[in-house]
C-alpha positions as CSV (number, residue, x, y, z in Angstrom):
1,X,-6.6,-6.5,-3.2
2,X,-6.3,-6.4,-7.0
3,X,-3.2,-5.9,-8.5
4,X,-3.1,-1.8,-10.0
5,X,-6.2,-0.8,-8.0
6,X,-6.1,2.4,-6.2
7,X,-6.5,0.8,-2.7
8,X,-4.0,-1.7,-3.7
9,X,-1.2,0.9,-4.5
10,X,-2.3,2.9,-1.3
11,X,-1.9,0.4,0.4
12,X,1.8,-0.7,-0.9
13,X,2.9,2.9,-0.7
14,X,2.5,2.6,3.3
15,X,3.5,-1.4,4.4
16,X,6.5,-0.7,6.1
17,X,5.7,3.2,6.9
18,X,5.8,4.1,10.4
19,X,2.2,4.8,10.1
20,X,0.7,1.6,8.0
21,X,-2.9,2.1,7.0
22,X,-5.8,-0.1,8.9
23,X,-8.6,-1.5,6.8
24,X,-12.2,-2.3,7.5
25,X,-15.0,-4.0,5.9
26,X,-18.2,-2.2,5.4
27,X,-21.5,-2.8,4.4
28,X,-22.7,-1.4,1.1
29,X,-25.5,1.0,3.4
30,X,-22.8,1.9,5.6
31,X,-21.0,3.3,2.3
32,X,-23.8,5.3,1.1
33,X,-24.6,7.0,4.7
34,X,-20.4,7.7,4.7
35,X,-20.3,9.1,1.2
36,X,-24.2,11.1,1.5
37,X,-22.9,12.7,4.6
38,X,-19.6,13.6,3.2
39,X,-20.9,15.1,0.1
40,X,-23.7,17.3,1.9
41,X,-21.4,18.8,3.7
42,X,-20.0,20.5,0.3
43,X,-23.0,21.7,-0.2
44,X,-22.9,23.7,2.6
45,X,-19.5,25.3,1.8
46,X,-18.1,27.2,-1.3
47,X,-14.3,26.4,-1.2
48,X,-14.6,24.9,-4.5
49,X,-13.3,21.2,-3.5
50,X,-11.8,18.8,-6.3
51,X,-14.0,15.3,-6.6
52,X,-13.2,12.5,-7.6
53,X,-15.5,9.3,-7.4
54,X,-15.4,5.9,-8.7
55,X,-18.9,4.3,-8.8
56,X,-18.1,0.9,-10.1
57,X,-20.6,0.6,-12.6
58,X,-22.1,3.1,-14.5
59,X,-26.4,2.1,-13.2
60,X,-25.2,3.1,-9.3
61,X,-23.7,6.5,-10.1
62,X,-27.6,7.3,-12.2
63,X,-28.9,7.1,-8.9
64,X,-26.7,9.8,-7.4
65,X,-27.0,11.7,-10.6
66,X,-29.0,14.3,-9.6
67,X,-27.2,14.5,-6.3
68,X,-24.0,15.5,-8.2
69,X,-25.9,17.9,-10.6
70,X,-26.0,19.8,-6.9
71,X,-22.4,19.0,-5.6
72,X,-21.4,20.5,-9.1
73,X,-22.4,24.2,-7.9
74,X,-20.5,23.9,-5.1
75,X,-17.5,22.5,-6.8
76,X,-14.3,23.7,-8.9
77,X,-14.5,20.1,-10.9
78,X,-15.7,16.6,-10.3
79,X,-14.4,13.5,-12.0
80,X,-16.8,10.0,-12.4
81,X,-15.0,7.4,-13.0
82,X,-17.5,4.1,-13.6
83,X,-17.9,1.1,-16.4
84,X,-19.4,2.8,-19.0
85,X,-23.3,1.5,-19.2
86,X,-26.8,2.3,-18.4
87,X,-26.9,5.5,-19.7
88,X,-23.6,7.0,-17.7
89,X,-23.1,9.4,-20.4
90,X,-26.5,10.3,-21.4
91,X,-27.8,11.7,-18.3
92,X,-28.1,15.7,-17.7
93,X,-25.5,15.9,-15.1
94,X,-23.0,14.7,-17.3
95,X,-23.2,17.4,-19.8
96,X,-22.5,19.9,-17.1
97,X,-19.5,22.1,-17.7
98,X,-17.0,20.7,-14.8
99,X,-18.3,17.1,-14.5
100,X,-16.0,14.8,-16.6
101,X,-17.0,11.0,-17.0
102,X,-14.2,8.7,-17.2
103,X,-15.6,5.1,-18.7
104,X,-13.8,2.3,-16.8
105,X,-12.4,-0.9,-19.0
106,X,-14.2,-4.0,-17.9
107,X,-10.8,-5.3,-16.7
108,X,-9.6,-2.2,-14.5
109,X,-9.6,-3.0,-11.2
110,X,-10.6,0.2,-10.5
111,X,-13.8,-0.7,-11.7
112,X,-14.1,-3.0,-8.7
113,X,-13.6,0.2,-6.5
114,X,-15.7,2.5,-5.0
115,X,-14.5,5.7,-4.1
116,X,-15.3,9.2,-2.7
117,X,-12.1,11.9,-2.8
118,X,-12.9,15.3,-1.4
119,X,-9.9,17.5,-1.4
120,X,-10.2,21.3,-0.8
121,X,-8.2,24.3,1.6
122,X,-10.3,23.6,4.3
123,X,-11.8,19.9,4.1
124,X,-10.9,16.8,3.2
125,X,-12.5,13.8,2.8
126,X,-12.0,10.3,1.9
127,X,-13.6,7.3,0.9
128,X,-11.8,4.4,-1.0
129,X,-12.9,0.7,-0.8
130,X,-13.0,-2.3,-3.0
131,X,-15.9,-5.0,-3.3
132,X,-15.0,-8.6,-2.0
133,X,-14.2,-10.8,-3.8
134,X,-15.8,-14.2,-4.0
135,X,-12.9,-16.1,-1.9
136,X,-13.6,-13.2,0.8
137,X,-17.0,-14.3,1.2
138,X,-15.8,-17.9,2.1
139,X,-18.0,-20.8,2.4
140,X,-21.2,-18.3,2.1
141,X,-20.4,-17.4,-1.3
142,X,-21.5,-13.7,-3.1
143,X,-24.1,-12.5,-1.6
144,X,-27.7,-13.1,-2.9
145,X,-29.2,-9.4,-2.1
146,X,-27.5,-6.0,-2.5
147,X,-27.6,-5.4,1.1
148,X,-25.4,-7.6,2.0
149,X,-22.3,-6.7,-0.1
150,X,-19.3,-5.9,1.7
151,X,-16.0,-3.8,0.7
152,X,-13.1,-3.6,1.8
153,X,-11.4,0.0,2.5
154,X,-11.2,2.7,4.9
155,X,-12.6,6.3,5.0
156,X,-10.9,9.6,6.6
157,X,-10.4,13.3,6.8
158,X,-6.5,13.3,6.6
159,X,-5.5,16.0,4.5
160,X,-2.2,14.1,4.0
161,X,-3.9,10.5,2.9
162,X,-6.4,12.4,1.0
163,X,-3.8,14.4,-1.3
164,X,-1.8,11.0,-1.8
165,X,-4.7,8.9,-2.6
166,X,-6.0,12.1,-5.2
167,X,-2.4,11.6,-6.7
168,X,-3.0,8.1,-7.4
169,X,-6.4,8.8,-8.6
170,X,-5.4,11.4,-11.0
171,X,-2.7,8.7,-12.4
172,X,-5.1,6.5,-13.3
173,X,-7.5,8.8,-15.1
174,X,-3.9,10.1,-17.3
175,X,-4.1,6.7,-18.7
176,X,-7.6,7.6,-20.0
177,X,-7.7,10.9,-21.0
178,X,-3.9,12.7,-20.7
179,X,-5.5,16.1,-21.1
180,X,-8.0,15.9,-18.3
181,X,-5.5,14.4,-16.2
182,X,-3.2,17.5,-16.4
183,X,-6.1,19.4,-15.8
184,X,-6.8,17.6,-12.5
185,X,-2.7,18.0,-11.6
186,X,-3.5,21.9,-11.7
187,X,-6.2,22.3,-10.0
188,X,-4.9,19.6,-6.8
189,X,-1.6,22.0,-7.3
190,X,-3.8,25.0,-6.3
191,X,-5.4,23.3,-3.5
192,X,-3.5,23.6,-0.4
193,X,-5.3,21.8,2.3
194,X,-4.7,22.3,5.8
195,X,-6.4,19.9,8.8
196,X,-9.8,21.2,8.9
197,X,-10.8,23.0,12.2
198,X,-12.2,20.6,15.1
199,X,-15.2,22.4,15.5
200,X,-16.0,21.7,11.8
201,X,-15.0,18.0,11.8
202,X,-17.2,17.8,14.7
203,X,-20.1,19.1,12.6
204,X,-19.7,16.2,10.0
205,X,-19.1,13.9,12.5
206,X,-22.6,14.8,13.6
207,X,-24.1,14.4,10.2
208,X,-22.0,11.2,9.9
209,X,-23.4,9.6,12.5
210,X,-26.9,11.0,11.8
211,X,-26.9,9.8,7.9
212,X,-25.6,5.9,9.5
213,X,-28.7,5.7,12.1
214,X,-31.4,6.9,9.4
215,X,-30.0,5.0,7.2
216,X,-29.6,1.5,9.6
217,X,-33.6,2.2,10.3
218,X,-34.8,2.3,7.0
219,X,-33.5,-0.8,5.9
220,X,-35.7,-3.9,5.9
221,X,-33.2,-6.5,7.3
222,X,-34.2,-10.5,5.9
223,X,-32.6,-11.9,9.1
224,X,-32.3,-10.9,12.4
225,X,-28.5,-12.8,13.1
226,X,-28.4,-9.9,9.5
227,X,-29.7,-7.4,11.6
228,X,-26.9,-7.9,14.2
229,X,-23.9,-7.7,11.9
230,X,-25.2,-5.0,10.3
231,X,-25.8,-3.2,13.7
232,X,-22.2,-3.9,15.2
233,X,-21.5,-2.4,11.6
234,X,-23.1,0.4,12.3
235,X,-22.1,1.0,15.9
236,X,-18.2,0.5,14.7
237,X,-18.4,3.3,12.1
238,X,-20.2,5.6,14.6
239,X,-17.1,5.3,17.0
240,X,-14.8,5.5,14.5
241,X,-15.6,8.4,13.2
242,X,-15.1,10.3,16.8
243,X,-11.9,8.9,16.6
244,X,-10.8,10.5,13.1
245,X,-11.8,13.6,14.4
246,X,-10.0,12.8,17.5
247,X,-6.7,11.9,15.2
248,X,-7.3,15.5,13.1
249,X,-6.7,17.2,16.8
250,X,-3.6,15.6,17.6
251,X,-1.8,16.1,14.0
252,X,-3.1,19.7,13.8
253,X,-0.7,19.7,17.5
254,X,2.7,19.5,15.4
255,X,4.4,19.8,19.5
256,X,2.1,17.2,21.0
257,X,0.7,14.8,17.9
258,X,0.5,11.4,19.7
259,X,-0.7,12.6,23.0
260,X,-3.8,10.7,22.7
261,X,-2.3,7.7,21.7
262,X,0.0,8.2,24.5
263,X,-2.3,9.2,27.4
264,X,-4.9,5.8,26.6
265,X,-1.5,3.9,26.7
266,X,-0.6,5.2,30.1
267,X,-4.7,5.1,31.4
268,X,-4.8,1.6,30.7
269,X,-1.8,0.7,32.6
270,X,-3.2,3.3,35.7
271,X,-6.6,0.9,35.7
272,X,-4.5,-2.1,36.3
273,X,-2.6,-0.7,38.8
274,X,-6.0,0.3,40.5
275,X,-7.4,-3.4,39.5
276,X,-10.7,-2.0,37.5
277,X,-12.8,-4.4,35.7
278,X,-11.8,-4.5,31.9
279,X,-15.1,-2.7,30.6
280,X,-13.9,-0.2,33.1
281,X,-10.3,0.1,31.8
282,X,-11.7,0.0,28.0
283,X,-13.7,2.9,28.5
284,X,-11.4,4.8,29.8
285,X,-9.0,3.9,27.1
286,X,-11.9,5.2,24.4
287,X,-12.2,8.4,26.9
288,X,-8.2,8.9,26.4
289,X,-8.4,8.6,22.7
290,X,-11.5,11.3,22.5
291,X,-9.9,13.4,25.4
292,X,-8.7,16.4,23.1
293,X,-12.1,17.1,21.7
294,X,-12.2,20.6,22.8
295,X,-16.0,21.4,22.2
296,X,-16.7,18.4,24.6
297,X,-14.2,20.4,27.5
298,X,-16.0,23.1,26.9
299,X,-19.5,21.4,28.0
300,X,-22.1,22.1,30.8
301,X,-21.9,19.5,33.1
302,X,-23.7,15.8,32.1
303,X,-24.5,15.0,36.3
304,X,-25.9,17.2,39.0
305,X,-23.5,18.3,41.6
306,X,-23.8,16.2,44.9
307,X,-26.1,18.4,47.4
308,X,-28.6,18.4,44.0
309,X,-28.6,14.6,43.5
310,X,-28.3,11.0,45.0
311,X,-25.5,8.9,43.9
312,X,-22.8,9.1,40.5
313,X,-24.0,6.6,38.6
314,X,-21.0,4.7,37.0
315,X,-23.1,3.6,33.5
316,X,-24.0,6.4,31.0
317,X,-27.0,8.2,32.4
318,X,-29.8,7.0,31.6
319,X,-31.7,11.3,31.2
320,X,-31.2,13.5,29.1
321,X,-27.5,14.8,28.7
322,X,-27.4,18.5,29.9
323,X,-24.9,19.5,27.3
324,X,-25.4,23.1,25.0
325,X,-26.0,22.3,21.5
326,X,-22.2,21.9,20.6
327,X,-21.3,19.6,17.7
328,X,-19.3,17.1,19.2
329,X,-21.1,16.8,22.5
330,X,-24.7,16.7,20.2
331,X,-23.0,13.8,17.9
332,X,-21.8,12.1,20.9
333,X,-25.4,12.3,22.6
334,X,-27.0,10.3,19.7
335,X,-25.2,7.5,20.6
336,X,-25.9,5.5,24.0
337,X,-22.5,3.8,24.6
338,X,-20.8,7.3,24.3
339,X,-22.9,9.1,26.9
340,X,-20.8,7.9,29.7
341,X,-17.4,8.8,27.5
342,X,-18.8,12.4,26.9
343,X,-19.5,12.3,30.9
344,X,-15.8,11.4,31.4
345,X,-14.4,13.6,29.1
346,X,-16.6,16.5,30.5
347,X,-15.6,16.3,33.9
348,X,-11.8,15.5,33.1
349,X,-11.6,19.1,34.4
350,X,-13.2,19.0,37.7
351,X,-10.4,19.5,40.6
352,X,-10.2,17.7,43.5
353,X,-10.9,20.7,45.8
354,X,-13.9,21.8,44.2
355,X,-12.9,24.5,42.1
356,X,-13.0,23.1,39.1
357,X,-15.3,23.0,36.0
358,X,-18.0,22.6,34.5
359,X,-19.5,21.5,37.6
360,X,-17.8,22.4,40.9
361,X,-17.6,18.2,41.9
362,X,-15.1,17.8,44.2
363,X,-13.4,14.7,45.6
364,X,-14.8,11.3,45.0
365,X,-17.8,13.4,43.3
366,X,-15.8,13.6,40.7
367,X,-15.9,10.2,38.2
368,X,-13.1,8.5,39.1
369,X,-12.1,7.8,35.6
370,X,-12.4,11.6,34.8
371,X,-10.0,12.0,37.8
372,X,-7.4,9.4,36.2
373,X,-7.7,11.3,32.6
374,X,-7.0,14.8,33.9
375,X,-4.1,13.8,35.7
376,X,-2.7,11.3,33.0
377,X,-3.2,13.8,30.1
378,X,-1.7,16.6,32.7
379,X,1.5,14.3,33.0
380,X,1.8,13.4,29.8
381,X,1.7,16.7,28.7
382,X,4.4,17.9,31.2
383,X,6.5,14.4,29.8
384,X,5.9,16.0,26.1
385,X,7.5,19.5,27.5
386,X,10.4,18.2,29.2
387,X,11.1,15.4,26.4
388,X,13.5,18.3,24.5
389,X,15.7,18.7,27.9
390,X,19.1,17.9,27.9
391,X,18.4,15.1,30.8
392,X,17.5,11.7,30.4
393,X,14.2,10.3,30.2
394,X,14.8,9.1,34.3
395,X,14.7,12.6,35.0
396,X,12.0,14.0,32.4
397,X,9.9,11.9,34.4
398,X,10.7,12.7,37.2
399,X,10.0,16.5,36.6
400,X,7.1,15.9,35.0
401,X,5.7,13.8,38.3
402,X,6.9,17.0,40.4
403,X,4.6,19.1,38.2
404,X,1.5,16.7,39.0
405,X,2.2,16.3,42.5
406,X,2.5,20.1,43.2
407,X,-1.5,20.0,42.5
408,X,-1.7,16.5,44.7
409,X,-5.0,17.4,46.8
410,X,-6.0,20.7,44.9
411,X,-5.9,19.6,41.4
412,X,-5.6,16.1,41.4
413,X,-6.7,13.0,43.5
414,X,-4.2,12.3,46.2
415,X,-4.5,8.5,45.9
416,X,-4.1,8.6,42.2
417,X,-1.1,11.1,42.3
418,X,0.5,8.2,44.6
419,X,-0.9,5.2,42.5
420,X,1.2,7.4,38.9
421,X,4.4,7.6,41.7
422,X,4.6,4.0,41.7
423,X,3.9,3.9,37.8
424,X,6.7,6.2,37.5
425,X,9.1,4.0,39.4
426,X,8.6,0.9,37.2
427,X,9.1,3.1,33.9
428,X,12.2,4.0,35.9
429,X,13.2,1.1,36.7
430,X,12.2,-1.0,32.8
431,X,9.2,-1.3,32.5
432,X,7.7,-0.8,28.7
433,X,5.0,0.6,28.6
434,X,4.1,-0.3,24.5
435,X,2.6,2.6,22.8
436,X,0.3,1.2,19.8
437,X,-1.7,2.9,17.3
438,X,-5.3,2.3,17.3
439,X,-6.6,0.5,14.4
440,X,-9.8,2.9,14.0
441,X,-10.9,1.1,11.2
442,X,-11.8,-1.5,13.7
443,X,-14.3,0.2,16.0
444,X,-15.6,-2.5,17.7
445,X,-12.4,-3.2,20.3
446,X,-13.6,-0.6,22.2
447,X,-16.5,-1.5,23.3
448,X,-17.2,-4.4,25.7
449,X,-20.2,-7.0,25.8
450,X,-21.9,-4.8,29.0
451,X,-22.6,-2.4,26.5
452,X,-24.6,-4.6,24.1
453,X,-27.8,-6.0,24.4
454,X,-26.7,-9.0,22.0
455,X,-25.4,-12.3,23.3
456,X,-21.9,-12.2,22.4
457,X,-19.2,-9.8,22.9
458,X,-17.5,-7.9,20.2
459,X,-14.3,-10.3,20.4
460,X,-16.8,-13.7,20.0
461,X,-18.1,-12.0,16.3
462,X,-15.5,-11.0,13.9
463,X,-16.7,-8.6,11.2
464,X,-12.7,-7.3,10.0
465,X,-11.0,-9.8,9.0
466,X,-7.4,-10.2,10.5
């Protein structure tokens, strides 16, 4: 990273946090889906964000010019930052009373940045990467065509990254022009964002993942090894951006914020246990992490009950998903890999005696790993509760196994309820059980070479460097 850029400083500020920040690398047309489907989505509210952009030079931000002359009406002030050429000051949108153009010295680092910074009461947004340099490339060198650049960076909707990263921001553009900068300190000072409601997130989600498909198919790739980086690309931001909504859910629960984190932890140790095949134990993992995406709960069911149909197929289904038109579940259903998640996570409330929902399963109707997840994120849960008792952790989990196994063979799977009793007794007796953060930025972990139609798996090609 260069030394004083934005990302850099970022960056610095969280090394030895307890919650270090993960980087990706993107493609430049996974950028421009990310920041067009972030931006549209001011265009359909009027809570009068704060923008801030970086555009690198000033010939890319004349081709979202007119797209900003829009964004503009639906915003309290916006703030270009980019070298100062090609006409960046002449065009119409820059006379426009609250757009400010900041011209970039050729030796800022910033101006080796590109960035998107969305900050209002009820969204938040984030882009902030930084173009490769030519080392990064390696042996390959800069690339030839504009499609393949790649930056290095990370996008998000945390309110709190978001208000940091506009803090930095604003900083920089002091050093330009003191006034405007004071102006941009009073306007972020009015600004009091909260985490934006799931429901919402899950409607950008959609148009996230909708703006990186179009965009993916109306490229014209040279090569098609090109074609398969640029896919796995694609298919990593997609998933990622489930699991930033899925990590808005948790911190919005200030009593239960790592419970995702905690219940794919625990899954993954349940499929051992129960010997499933790692593509078996790495979708459920991915299931865990989305669990707490409420519109999905709230779904029709995704597979026929059993005196309507054959057998439970254990890939995604291969029909139509049967899901009302909810956000999340809609977002999901564009993408093939995630059909089978959105099954699990539909059906995590199914109860073994048939009285559950959405589709009355019961037994080993019920997908198995739907029947791990309820009652994992059941005993987690009841862990979180008891956690602020005056026992011991022996004893928290032992009450919170009591709770579980007072719905063995009602609620929950009697085999499973006995395969988390001997779970139990190893945490009892030592065993760690290591809790790790997710690096979202890397998508691609999740998924498993049964779910690609290329020839290697997504550990044999490495697109984020380590």
């Amino acid at each position: 990273m260069l030394q004083g850029s934005i990302l850099q400083q970022l960056e610095a500020s969280h090394r030895h946090s307890a919650r270090p920040i993960h980087f990706g690398v993107y493609y430049k047309n996974t950028l421009v889906a990310l920041c067009h489907a972030l931006e549209d989505h001011i265009l359909t509210k009027d809570n009068d964000p704060l923008v801030i952009t970086a555009f690198q030079q000033g010939k890319w931000y004349l081709q979202e010019a007119n797209r900003y002359a829009d964004i503009a009406q639906h915003s309290r002030e916006i703030v270009i930052m980019a070298a100062a050429d090609a006409g960046f000051a002449e065009h119409p949108t820059g006379q426009l009373p609250n757009i400010n153009l900041v011209g970039l010295a050729t030796n800022d680092p910033v101006a080796q940045e590109w960035h998107l910074i969305i900050l209002a009461p009820d969204y938040t947004a984030m882009v902030i990467c930084q173009e490769l340099s030519e080392a990064d490339y390696g042996k390959d060198g800069l690339p030839t065509c504009d499609l393949e650049r790649k930056f290095y960076g990370l996008w998000t909707f945390e309110p709190q990254l978001v208000e940091e990263t506009a803090e930095l921001a604003i900083a920089h553009i002091k050093d330009y022009h003191p006034e405007l900068g004071l102006k941009l300190s009073q306007h972020k000072q009015a600004i009091h964002p909260a985490i934006c409601p799931a429901a919402e997130v899950a409607t950008v989600v959609a148009r996230v993942v909708d703006y990186l498909k179009t965009g993916q198919e109306n490229l014209s790739m040279p090569t098609i090894a090109h074609q398969k980086f640029l896919d796995r690309n694609l298919v990593s931001n997609e998933i990622q951006a489930f699991l930033r909504m899925a990590q808005l859910i948790d911190l919005a629960d200030i009593s239960n914020p790592v419970a995702a984190t905690e219940v794919a932890s625990i899954v993954e140790t349940m499929g051992q246990l129960l010997d499933l095949p790692a593509w078996q134990i790495k979708r459920l993992r991915l299931a865990a992490l989305l669990h707490r995406i409420d519109p999905l709960q709230k779904a029709e069911s995704l597979i026929t009950p059993s005196h309507l149909r054959n057998t439970y197929q254990e890939d995604a289904p291969s029909c139509p998903l049967a899901c009302p038109l909810v956000p999340a579940a809609q977002a999901l259903r564009i993408m093939p890999r995630l059909r089978a998640i959105a099954q699990i996570i539909t059906h995590q409330s199914e109860c073994w005696d048939g009285t559950g929902e959405p589709a009355g399963l019961a037994g080993d109707d019920i997908p198995l790993e739907s029947r791990i997840l309820s009652l994992i994120s059941e005993f987690q849960l009841q862990v979180n509760q008891y956690k602020y008792s005056s026992k011991g952790g022996v004893e928290i989990l032992s009450q919170a196994l009591d709770q579980c196994r007072k719905q063995q063979s009602t609620r929950f799977d009697p085999k499973l309820v006995d395969t988390l009793t001997l779970l139990v007794m190893g945490l009892q007796q030592g065993l760690d059980l290591p809790i790790m953060t997710p690096n979202v930025s890397s998508g691609l972990w999740l998924l498993d070479s049964r779910w690609d139609s290329h020839s290697k798996s997504s550990e044999q090609i490495e697109i984020y460097p380590k």
